[in-house]
C-alpha positions as a LaTeX table, in Angstrom:
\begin{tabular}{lrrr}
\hline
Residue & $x$ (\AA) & $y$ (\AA) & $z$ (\AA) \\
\hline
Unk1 & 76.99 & $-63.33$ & $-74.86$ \\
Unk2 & 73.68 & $-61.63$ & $-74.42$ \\
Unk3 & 71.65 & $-62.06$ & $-70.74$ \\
Unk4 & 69.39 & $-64.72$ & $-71.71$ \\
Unk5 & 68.25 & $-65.28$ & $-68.27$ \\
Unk6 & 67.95 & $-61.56$ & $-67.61$ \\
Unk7 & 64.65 & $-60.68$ & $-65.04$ \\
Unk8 & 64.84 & $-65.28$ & $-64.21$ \\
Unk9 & 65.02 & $-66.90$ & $-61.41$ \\
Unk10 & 66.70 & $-70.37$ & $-61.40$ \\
Unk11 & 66.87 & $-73.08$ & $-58.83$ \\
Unk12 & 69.86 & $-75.85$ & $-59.37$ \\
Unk13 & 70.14 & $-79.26$ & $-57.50$ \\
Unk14 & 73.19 & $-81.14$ & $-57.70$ \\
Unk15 & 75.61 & $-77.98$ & $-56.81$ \\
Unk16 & 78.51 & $-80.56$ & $-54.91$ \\
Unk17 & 82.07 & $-79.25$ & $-56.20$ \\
Unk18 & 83.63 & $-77.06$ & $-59.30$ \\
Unk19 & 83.96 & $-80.09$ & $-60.91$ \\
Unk20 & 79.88 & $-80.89$ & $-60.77$ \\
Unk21 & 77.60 & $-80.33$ & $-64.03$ \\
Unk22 & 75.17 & $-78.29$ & $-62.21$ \\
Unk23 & 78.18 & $-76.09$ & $-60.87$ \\
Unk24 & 79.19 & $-75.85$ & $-64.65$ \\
Unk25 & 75.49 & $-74.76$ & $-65.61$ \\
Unk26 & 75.30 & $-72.36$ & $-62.49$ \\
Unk27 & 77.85 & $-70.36$ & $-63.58$ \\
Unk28 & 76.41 & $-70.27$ & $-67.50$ \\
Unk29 & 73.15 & $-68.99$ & $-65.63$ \\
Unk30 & 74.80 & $-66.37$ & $-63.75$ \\
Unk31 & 76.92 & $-64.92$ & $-66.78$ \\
Unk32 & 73.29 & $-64.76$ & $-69.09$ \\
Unk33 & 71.94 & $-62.90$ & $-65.74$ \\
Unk34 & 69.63 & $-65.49$ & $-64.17$ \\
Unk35 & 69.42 & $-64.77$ & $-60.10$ \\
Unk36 & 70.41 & $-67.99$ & $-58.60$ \\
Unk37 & 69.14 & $-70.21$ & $-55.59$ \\
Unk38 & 71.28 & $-73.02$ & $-54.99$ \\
Unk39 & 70.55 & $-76.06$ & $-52.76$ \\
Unk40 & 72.51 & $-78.55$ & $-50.54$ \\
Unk41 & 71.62 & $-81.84$ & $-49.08$ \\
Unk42 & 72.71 & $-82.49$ & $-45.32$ \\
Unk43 & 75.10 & $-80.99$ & $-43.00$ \\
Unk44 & 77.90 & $-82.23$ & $-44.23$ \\
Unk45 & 77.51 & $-80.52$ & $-47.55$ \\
Unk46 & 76.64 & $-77.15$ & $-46.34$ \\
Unk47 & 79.60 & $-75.05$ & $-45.99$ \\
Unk48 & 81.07 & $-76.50$ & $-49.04$ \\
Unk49 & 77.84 & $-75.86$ & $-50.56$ \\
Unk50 & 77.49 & $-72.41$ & $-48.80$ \\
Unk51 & 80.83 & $-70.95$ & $-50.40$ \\
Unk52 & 80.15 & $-72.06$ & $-53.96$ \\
Unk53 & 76.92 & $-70.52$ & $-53.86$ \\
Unk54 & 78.93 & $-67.46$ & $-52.67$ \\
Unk55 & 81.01 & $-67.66$ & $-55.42$ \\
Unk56 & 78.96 & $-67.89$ & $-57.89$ \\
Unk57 & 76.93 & $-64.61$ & $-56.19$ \\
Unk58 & 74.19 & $-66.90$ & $-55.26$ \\
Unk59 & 70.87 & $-65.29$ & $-53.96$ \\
Unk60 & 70.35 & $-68.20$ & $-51.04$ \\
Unk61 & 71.53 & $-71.64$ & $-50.14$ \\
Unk62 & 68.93 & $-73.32$ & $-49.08$ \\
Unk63 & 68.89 & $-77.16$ & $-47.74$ \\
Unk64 & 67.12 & $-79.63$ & $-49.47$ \\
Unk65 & 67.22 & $-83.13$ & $-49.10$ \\
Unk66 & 64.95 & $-84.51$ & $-52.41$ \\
Unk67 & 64.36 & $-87.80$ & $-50.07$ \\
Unk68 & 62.38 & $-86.12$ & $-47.23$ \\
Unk69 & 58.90 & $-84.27$ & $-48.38$ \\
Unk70 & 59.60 & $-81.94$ & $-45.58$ \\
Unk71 & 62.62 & $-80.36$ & $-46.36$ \\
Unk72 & 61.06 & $-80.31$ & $-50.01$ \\
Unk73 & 58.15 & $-78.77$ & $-48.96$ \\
Unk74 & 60.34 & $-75.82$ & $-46.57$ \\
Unk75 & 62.41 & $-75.00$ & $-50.02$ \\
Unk76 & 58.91 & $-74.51$ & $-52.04$ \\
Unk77 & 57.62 & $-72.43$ & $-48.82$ \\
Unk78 & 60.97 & $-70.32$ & $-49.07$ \\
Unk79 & 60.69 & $-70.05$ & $-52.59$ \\
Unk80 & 57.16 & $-68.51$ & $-52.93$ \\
Unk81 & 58.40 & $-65.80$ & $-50.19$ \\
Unk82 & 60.51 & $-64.62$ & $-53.62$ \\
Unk83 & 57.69 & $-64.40$ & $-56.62$ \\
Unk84 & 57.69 & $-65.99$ & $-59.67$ \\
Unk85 & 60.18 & $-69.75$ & $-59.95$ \\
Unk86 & 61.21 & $-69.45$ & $-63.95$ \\
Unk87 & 63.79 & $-72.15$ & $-64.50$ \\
Unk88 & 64.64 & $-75.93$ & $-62.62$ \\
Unk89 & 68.16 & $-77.72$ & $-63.19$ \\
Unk90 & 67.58 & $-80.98$ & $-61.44$ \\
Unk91 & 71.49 & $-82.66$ & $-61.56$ \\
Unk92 & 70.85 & $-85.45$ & $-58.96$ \\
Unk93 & 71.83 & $-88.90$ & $-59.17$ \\
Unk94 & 73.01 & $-91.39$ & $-57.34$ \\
Unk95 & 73.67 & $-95.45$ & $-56.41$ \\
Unk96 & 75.64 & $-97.44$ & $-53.97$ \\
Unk97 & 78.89 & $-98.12$ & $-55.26$ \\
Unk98 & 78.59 & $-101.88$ & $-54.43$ \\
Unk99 & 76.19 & $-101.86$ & $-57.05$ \\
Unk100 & 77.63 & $-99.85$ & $-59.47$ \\
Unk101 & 80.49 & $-102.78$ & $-59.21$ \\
Unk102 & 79.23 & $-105.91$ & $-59.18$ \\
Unk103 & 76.82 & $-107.24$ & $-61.89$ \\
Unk104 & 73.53 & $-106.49$ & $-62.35$ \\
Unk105 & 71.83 & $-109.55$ & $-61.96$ \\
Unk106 & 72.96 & $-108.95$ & $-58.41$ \\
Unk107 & 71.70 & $-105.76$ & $-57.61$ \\
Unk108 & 70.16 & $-105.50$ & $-54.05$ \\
Unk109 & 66.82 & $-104.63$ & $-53.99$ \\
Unk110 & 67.69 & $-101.53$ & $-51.46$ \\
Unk111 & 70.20 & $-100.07$ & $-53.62$ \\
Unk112 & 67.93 & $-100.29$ & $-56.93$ \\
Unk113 & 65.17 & $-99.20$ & $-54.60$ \\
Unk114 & 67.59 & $-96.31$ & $-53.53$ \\
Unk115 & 68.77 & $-95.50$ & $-56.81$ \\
Unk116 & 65.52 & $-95.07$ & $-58.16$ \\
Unk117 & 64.18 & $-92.61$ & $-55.34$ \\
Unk118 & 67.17 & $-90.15$ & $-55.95$ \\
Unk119 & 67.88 & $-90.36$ & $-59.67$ \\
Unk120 & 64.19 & $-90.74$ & $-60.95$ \\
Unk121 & 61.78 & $-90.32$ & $-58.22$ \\
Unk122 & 63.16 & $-86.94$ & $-57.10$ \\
Unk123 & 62.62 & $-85.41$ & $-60.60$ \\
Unk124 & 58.91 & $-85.81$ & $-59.89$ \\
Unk125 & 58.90 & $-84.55$ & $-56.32$ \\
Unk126 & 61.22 & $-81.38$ & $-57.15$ \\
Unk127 & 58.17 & $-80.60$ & $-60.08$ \\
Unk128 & 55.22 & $-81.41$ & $-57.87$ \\
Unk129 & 57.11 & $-78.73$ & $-54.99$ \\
Unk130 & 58.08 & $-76.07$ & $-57.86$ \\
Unk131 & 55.35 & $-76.18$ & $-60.52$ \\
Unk132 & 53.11 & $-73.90$ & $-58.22$ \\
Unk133 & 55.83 & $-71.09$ & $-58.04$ \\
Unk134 & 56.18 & $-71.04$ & $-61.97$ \\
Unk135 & 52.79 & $-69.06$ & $-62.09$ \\
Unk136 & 53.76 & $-67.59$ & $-65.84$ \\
Unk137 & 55.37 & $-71.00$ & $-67.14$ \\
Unk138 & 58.74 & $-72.03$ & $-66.81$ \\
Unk139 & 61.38 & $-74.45$ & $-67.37$ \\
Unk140 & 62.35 & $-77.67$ & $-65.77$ \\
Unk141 & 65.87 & $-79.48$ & $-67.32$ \\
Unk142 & 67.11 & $-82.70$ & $-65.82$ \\
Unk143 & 70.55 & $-84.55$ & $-66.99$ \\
Unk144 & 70.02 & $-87.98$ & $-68.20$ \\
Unk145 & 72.78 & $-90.30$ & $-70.36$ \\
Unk146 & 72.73 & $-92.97$ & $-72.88$ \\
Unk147 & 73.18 & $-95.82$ & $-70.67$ \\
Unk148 & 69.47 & $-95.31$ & $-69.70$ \\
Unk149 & 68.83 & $-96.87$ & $-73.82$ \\
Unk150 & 71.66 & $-98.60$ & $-74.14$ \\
Unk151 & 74.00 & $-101.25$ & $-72.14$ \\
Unk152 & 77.08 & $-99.53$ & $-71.21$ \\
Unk153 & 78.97 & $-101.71$ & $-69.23$ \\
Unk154 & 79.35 & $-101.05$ & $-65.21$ \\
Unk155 & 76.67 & $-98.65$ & $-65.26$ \\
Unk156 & 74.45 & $-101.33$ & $-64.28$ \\
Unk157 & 71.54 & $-99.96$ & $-61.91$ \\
Unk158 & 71.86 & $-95.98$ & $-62.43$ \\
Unk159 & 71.36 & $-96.70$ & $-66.21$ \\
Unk160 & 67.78 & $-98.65$ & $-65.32$ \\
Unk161 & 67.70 & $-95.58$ & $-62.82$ \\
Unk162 & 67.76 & $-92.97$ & $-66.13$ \\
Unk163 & 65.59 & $-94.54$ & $-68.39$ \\
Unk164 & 62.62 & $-94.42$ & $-65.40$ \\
Unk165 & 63.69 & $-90.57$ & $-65.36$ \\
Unk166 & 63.67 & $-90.19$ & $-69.01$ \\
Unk167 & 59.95 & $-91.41$ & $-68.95$ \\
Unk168 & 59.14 & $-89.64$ & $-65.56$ \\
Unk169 & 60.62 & $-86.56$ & $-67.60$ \\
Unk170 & 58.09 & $-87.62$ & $-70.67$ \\
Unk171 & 54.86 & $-88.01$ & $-68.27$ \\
Unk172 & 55.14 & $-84.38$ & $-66.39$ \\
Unk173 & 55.88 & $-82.81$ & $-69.89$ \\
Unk174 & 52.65 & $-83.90$ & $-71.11$ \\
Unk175 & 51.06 & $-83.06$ & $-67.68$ \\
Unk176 & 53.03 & $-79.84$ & $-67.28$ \\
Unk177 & 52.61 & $-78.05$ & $-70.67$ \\
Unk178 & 49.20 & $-76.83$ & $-69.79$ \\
Unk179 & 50.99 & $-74.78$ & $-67.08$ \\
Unk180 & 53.27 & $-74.01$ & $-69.62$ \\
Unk181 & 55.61 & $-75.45$ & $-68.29$ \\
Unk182 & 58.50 & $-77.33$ & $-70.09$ \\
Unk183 & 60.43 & $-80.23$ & $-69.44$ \\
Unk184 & 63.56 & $-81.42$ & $-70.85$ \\
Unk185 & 66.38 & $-84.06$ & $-70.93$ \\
Unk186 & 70.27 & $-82.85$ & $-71.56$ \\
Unk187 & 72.24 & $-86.71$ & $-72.55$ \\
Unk188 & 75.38 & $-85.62$ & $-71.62$ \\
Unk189 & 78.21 & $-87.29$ & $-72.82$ \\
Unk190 & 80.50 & $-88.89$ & $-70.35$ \\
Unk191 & 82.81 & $-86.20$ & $-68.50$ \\
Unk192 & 85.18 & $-86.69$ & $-65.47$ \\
Unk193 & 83.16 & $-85.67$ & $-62.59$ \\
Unk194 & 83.51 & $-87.07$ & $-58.89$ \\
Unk195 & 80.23 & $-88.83$ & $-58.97$ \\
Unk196 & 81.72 & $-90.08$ & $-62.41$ \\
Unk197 & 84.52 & $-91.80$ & $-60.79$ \\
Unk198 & 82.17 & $-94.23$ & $-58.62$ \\
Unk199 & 81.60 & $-96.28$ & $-62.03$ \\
Unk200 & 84.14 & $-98.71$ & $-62.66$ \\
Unk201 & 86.86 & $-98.23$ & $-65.37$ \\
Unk202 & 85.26 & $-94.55$ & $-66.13$ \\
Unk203 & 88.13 & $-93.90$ & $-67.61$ \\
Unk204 & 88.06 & $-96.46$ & $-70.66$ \\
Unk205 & 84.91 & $-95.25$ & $-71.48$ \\
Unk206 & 86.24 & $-92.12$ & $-71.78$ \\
Unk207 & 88.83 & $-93.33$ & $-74.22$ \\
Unk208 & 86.38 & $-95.09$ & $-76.10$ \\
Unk209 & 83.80 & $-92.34$ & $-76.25$ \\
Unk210 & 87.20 & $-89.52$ & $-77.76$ \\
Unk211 & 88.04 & $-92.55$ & $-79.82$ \\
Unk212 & 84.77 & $-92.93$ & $-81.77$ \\
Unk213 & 82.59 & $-90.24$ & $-81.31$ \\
Unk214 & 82.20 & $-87.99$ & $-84.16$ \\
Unk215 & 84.26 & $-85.03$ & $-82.59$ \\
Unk216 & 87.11 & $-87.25$ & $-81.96$ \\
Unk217 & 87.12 & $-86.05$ & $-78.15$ \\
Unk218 & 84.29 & $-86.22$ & $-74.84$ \\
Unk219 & 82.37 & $-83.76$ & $-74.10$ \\
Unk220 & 83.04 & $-80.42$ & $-72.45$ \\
Unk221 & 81.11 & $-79.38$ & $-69.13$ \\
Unk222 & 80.54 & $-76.23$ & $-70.73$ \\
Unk223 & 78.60 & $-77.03$ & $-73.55$ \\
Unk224 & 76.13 & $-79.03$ & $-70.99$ \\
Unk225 & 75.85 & $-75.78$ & $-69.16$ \\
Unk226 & 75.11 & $-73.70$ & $-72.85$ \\
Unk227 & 72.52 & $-75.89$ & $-73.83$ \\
Unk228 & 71.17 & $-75.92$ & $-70.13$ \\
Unk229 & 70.96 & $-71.80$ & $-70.91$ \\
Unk230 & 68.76 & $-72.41$ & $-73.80$ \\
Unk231 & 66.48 & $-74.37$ & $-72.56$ \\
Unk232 & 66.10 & $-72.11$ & $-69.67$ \\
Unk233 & 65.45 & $-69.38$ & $-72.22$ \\
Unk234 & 62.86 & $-67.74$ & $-74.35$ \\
Unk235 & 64.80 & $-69.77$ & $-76.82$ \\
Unk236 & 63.65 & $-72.70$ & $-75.76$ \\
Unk237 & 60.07 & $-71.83$ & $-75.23$ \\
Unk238 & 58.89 & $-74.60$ & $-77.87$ \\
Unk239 & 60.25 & $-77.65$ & $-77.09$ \\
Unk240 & 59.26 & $-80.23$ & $-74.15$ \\
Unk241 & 59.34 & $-83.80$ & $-73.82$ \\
Unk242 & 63.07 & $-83.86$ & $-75.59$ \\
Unk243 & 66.16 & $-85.73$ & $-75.18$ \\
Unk244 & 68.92 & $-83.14$ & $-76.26$ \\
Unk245 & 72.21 & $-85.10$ & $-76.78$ \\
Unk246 & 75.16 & $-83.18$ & $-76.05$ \\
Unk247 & 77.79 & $-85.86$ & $-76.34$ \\
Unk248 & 79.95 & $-84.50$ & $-79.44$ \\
Unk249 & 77.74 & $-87.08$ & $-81.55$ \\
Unk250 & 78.35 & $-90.36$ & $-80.03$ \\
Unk251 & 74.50 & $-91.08$ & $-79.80$ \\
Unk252 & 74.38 & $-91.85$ & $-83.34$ \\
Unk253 & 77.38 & $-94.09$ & $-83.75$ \\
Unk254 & 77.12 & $-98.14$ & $-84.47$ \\
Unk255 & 79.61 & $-100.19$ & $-85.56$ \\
\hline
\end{tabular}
């Protein structure tokens, strides 16, 4: 394929294990040429962290906890030290597995409280820290799913969680453009990640999804990460505000 992200630099969130989306989309940056800066949150995350990003020929590893301004505000400071930010792959999410569980009437108001910090809020603290460093416009992609417009059952709290990111992704495209700056949504279907396995019978929506959707079979982590390229790219340069569906066309199935 040709270097698509030849001459950009790209900062990923989410980088956890091989088997992570943004791990998946790292590596599509680094074969179309993007120079990569990959983040980890906490201690215990950093040498794991720290050898993927060597793996993947990484230009820095850099902590970064999205909950604490501070560290948030360090990573921009680092950042700036390097020129011009081009592309943003924010792949965080996450909820208490007591509430991904039980029903969601009974949510606890710290875990929907906590789910919406890191799965929504975060989105608009990573663009407040790295919209100054894209000085000749940019790109910022974040990974939603279709339990944020639909029920899907024992997603419970993270799917309320999406649907504020899905609008929080809206509201800075609109603010954001005049900076040219884009931001974008990737649905991706369901795929067998360890965060993945935290939701309750994850694997009958998984047969359910291969039954039905239009492919006949889920989605592959490497068509997140393609489409992730694009929208990283020149390609991309006119779209913002979108949803992009990459779910082997379950989105549009009914009955």
């Amino acid at each position: 394929m040709s270097n698509l992200l030849e001459g950009k630099t790209a900062l990923i969130l989410g980088v956890a294990n091989k088997w992570s989306l943004a791990y998946a989309i790292a590596e599509a940056f680094r074969r179309d040429g993007a120079r990569l800066v990959i983040t980890y949150q906490g201690e215990r995350q950093r040498l794991t962290v720290e050898e993927l990003a060597s793996e993947l020929g990484a230009a820095r590893c850099l902590p970064c906890d999205v909950t604490q301004d501070e560290e948030l505000a360090g990573l921009a400071d680092t950042l700036s030290a390097d020129g011009q930010l081009d592309a943003v792959i924010h792949s965080i999410a996450f909820a208490n597995r007591e509430d991904l569980n039980r029903p969601f009437v009974e949510t606890s108001r710290a875990g929907f409280l906590l789910a919406h910090e890191v799965s929504a809020y975060s989105l608009v603290s990573v663009a407040r820290a790295t919209a100054p460093l894209m000085k000749e416009g940019g790109s910022i992609t974040t990974l939603t799913y279709l339990g944020a417009t639909r029920v899907v059952t024992n997603y419970n709290v993270m799917g309320v969680a999406k649907a504020a990111l899905e609008s929080a992704m809206r509201y800075l495209a609109s603010e954001l453009g005049q900076k040219k700056i884009r931001v974008n949504a990737i649905s991706a279907g369901p795929i067998k990640t360890a965060s993945a396995r935290a939701i309750k019978d994850f694997s009958g929506v998984l047969d359910f999804v291969a039954e039905r959707a239009p492919f006949r079979r889920n989605t592959e982590p490497g068509e997140v990460a393609d489409t992730a390229v694009f929208l990283a790219s020149d390609l991309g340069r006119g779209l913002t505000g979108n949803i992009l569906f990459v779910d082997a066309g379950f989105q549009l199935i009914g009955l």
